[in-house]
N, C-alpha and C positions, 0 to 999 in steps of 0.2 A: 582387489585393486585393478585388476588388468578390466573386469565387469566394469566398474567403474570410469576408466579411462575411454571405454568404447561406448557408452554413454555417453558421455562428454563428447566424444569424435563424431561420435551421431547427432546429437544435438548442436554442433558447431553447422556440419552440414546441412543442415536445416536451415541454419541460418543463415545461412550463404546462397541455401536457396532458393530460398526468401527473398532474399534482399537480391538476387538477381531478377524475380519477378517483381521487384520494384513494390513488394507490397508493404505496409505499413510494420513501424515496430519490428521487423523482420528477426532480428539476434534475440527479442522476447519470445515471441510469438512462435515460431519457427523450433524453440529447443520444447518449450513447454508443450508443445502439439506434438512432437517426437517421444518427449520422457512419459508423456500419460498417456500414450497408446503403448507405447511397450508395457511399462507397467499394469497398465488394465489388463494386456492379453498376456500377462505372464511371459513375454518373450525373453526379456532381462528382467531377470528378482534380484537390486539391488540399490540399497538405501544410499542415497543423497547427503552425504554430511551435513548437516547444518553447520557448522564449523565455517565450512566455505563460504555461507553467505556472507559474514561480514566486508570481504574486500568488493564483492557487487554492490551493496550498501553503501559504501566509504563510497566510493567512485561513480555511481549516479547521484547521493547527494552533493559531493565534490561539482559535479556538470549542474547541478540545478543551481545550489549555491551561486554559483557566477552568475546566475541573471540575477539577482539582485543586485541589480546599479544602483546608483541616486537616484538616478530620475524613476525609478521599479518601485523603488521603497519608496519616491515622494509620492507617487501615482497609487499607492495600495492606503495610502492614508485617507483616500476620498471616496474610497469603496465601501465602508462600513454598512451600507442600507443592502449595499449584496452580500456580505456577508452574512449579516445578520438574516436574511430573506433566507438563504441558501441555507444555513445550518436550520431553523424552524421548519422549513420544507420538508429535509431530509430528515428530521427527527419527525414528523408530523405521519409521512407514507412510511417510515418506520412502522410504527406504533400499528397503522392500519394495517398494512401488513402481516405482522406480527399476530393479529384479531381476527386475520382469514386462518391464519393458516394454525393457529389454536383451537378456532371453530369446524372448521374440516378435518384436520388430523388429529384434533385430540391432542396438541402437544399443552403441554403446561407453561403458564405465562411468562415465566423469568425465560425457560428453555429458547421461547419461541421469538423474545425479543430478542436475547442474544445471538441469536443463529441468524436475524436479518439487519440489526441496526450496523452500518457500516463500521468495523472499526478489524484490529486485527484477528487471525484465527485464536496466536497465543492469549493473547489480551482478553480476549470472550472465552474462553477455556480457562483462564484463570477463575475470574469474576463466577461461570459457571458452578465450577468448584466449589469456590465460594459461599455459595448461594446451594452447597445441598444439590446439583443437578448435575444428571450426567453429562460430560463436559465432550466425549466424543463426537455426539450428533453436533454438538453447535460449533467447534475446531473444523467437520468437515464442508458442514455449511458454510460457513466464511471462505473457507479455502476454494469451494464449488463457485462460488460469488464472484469470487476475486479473477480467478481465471477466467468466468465469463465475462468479466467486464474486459480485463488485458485483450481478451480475444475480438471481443465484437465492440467497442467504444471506436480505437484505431479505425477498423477496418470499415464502419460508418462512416467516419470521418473522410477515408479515402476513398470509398465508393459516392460519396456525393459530390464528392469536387471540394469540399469544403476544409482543406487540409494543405492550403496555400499560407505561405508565411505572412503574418499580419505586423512581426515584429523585428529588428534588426536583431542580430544576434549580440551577446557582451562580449564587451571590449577583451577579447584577450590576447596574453603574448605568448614568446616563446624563450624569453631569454632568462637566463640564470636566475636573476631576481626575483621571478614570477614564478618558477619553477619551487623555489624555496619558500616561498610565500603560502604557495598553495599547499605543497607536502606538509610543511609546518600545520599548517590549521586542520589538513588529514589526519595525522597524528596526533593533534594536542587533544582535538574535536572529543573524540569516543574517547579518549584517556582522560579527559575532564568531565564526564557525561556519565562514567564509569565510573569514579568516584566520588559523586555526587551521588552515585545510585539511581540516577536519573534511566526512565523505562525506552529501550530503545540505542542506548549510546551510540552505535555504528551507524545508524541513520543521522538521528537526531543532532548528534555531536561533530560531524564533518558539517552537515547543513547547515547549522548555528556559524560556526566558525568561518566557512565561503562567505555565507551572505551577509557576515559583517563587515570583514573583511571587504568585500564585493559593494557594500554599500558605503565604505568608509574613501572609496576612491582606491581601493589596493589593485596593485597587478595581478591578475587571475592567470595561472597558465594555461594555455589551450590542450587540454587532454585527447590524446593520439585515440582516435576514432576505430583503432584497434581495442587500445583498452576498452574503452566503451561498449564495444561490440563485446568482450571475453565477459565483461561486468553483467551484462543480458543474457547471456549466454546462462552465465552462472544460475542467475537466477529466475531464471524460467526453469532451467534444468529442475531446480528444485522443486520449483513450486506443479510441476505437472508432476513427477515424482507422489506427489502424496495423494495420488489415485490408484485405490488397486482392486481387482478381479474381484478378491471377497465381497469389497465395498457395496460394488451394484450387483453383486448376486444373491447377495443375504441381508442386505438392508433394503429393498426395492420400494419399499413405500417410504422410507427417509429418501432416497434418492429424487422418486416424484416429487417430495413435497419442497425437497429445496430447491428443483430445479426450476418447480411453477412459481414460487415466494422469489427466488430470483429472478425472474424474466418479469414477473412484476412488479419489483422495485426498479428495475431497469428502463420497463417503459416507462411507470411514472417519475423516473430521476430525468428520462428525454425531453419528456411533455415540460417537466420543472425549469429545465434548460431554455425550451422555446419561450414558452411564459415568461422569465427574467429577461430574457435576450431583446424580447418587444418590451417589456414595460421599462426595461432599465438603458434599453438602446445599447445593448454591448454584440460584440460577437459571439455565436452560438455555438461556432466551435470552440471559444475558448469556454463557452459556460457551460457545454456538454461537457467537457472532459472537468469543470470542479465542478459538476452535481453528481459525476459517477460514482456510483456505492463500490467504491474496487479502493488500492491502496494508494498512500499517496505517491509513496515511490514511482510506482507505476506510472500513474496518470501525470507524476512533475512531468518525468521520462519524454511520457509519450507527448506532454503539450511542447518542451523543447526540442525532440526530434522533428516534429510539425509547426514548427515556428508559431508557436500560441504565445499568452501572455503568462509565461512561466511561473513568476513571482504572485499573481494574481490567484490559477488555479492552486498554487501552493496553497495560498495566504484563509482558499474557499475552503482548502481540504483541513487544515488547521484549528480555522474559526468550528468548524462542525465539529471535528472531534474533540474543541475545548466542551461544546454545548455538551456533547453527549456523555462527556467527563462527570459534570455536573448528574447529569439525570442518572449514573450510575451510581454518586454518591448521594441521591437521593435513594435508593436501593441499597444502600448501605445501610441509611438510616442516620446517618450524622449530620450533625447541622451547620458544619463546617462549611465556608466556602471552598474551599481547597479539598480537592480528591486525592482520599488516601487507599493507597491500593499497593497490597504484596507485590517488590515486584518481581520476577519471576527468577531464580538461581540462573548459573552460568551454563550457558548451552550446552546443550546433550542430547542424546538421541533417544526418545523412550518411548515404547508403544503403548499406545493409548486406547484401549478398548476394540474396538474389531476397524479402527484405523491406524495402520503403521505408520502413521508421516513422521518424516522425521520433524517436531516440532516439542517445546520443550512444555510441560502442565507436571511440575512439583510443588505449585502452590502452596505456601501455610495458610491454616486456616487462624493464626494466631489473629489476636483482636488488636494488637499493637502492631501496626505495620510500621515498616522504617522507610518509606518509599513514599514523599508526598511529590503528584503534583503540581508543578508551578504554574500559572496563568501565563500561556503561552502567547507569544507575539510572534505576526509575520514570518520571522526566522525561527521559531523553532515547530518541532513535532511531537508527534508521541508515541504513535508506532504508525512500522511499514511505511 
C-alpha cells in the first residue's frame, strides 16, 4: 500500500513537472515516464491495480464526450471519405507491417498481425488466445506501441509549433444542473454498457452518454482541471507500470522487433497524416493525432488538451477500429456482419507469461460467445 501510494506521489510529481515545463500532455506523459523507469530498474516492484483505471476512463471520456456539440456531430457527418481513407490506410501499413516483421523474426502470422494492428493490449491478447498463440508477446507489443505513441505524437505536435488551438472549446457550465446532468450520464454510461456486456463499458459507456447528451443541446459540466489532471495521472501510472526489468533482459529480440515494427508504423501512420492533410485540405495536426496507431483515449485526450478537432479524431479512431473489428471476424471465420468476440471477465490482476502487467487475458475459448459487437457510430468505442 504505502509502495503504492509513493508511486503515485512520484508519478504526480512528474506531472507537475511536466506541466511546469509547459510540455505537452504533461499528467500523462510525466507519471508514465516515472512508473516505467522505476519499474524497468527495479527501483519500486509494485503492481498498479487495474481496478483504478476505470475512474481515469469515466473522466477523460466524460471531457471528450463534451465536445460533441451540434455543430461536432453535424460536421463529422461530411467526413466519411476520411474516415473511410484513414481506417484502409491503417489497416493497409498494418498488414505490411505485420509481412516485415514475420519475414525477419520469424514470427507467425496471426502473432504478428496482432502485435501491430492498432487496437487494445487486452483485446489482441484475447483474440491471441483465441487463435492458439501466445498472447504475452502480442499484450506487450500493443502496450510498447501505445506508450510510444502517448509519448512522441504530443511532443511532435509541440515541438513544431503545430499544437495551437484550431477550435473553440464546448460550451460548458458550472451550475447545479450541469453538474447532475453530467454525473448522471457517468454513472448511467458503464452501468448500461456493463450490462449490455458491451466490451470496454468505463470508456465506451460515459462517452456514449456525454456525447449524446452533448449533442442533444444538454449542459455539460466543466470538469475541475484538477480531476483531469488525477484522471492522467492515474493512467499513465499504469500504463508505464507494465514494463519490467525481466521484459528487456530475457526477451531482447521481442523487444527489438517490436520496437523497429513500431517506429514504423509510426512513421508510416505520419506520412498517412501529411497525405490526408493535402489531399483532403484538413489540418494535420488534427489528422496526425486520428491516424495514430496508440489508444483512443489517449489521443481524444491529447487532441482536446491541444485544441484539435475532438469529435473528429474520435469519430477517425472509431471508424478504424469498426474496420479492424470486421477483419478480425474474418479470422474468426464467420460470415456474420457483426463481430462476435469473448468479452473479457471482470478486472483482475493476472500474470501473463514473462510479462506482469497488470492486464486482464482469461478468455474462453468457447465457440458461443455472448459478447456481440454493435456497428458503432461517432459516439461510441470499443476499447481504450
Amino acid at each position: 500500500m504505502f509502495a503504492l501510494a509513493g508511486l503515485y506521489a512520484g508519478a504526480g510529481m512528474a506531472g507537475l513537472a511536466f506541466s511546469a515545463l509547459s510540455l505537452p500532455l504533461p499528467w500523462m506523459i510525466g507519471p508514465l515516464v516515472v512508473s516505467g523507469l522505476l519499474t524497468v530498474t527495479d527501483t519500486l516492484s509494485v503492481r498498479v491495480p487495474i481496478q483504478m483505471r476505470p475512474f481515469g476512463q469515466i473522466t477523460v471520456a466524460t471531457f471528450v464526450g463534451a465536445h460533441f456539440t451540434p455543430a461536432a456531430f453535424h460536421s463529422l457527418l461530411q467526413t466519411a471519405p476520411i474516415l473511410v481513407f484513414v481506417s484502409l490506410y491503417i489497416v493497409a501499413i498494418s498488414v505490411a507491417v505485420s509481412l516485415v516483421q514475420r519475414r525477419v523474426y520469424g514470427t507467425d502470422g496471426v502473432t504478428a498481425f496482432l502485435s501491430v494492428v492498432p487496437t487494445s493490449p487486452v483485446e489482441a491478447g484475447v483474440l491471441a488466445e483465441h487463435h492458439g498463440v501466445a498472447p504475452a508477446p502480442v499484450i506487450f507489443a500493443q502496450t510498447m506501441r501505445i506508450a510510444l505513441v502517448v509519448t512522441i505524437f504530443p511532443m511532435m505536435l509541440y515541438l513544431s509549433g503545430d499544437a495551437s488551438a484550431v477550435l473553440s472549446q464546448p460550451d460548458v457550465h458550472h451550475g447545479v444542473v450541469a453538474f447532475c446532468v453530467t454525473l448522471a450520464g457517468a454513472i448511467v454510461g458503464p452501468i448500461l454498457f456493463k450490462a449490455l456486456r458491451l466490451n470496454n463499458p468505463f470508456f465506451l459507456g460515459p462517452l456514449f452518454m456525454a456525447a449524446t447528451l452533448s449533442a442533444l443541446g444538454q449542459p455539460a459540466f466543466d470538469i475541475p482541471r484538477p480531476m483531469l489532471a488525477l484522471a492522467q495521472v492515474v493512467l499513465g501510472t499504469w500504463l508505464g507500470s507494465c514494463f519490467t526489468r525481466r521484459t528487456f533482459t530475457e526477451r531482447k529480440n521481442l523487444v527489438s522487433s517490436v520496437f523497429i515494427t513500431s517506429v514504423m508504423l509510426l512513421v508510416l501512420s505520419v506520412f498517412g497524416a501529411w497525405l490526408a492533410s493535402h489531399i483532403l485540405d484538413t489540418a494535420f495536426s488534427t489528422m496526425v493525432l486520428g491516424f495514430a496507431p496508440g489508444g483512443t483515449t489517449e489521443m481524444a485526450l491529447t487532441a482536446g488538451i491541444l485544441g484539435q478537432d475532438v469529435a473528429l479524431v474520435t469519430a477517425m479512431h472509431l471508424a478504424r477500429i469498426f474496420v479492424i473489428m470486421l477483419i478480425y471476424n474474418g479470422l474468426h471465420g464467420s460470415p456474420t456482419a457483426v463481430l462476435a468476440i469473448k468479452a473479457p471477465p471482470d478486472a483482475s490482476q493476472t500474470e501473463i507469461g514473462d510479462f506482469p502487467c497488470p492486464v486482464l487475458l482469461k478468455a474462453s475459448r468457447s465457440s458461443t460467445p455472448p459478447m456481440f459487437w454493435p456497428v458503432p457510430s461517432p459516439l461510441t468505442n470499443l476499447r481504450y
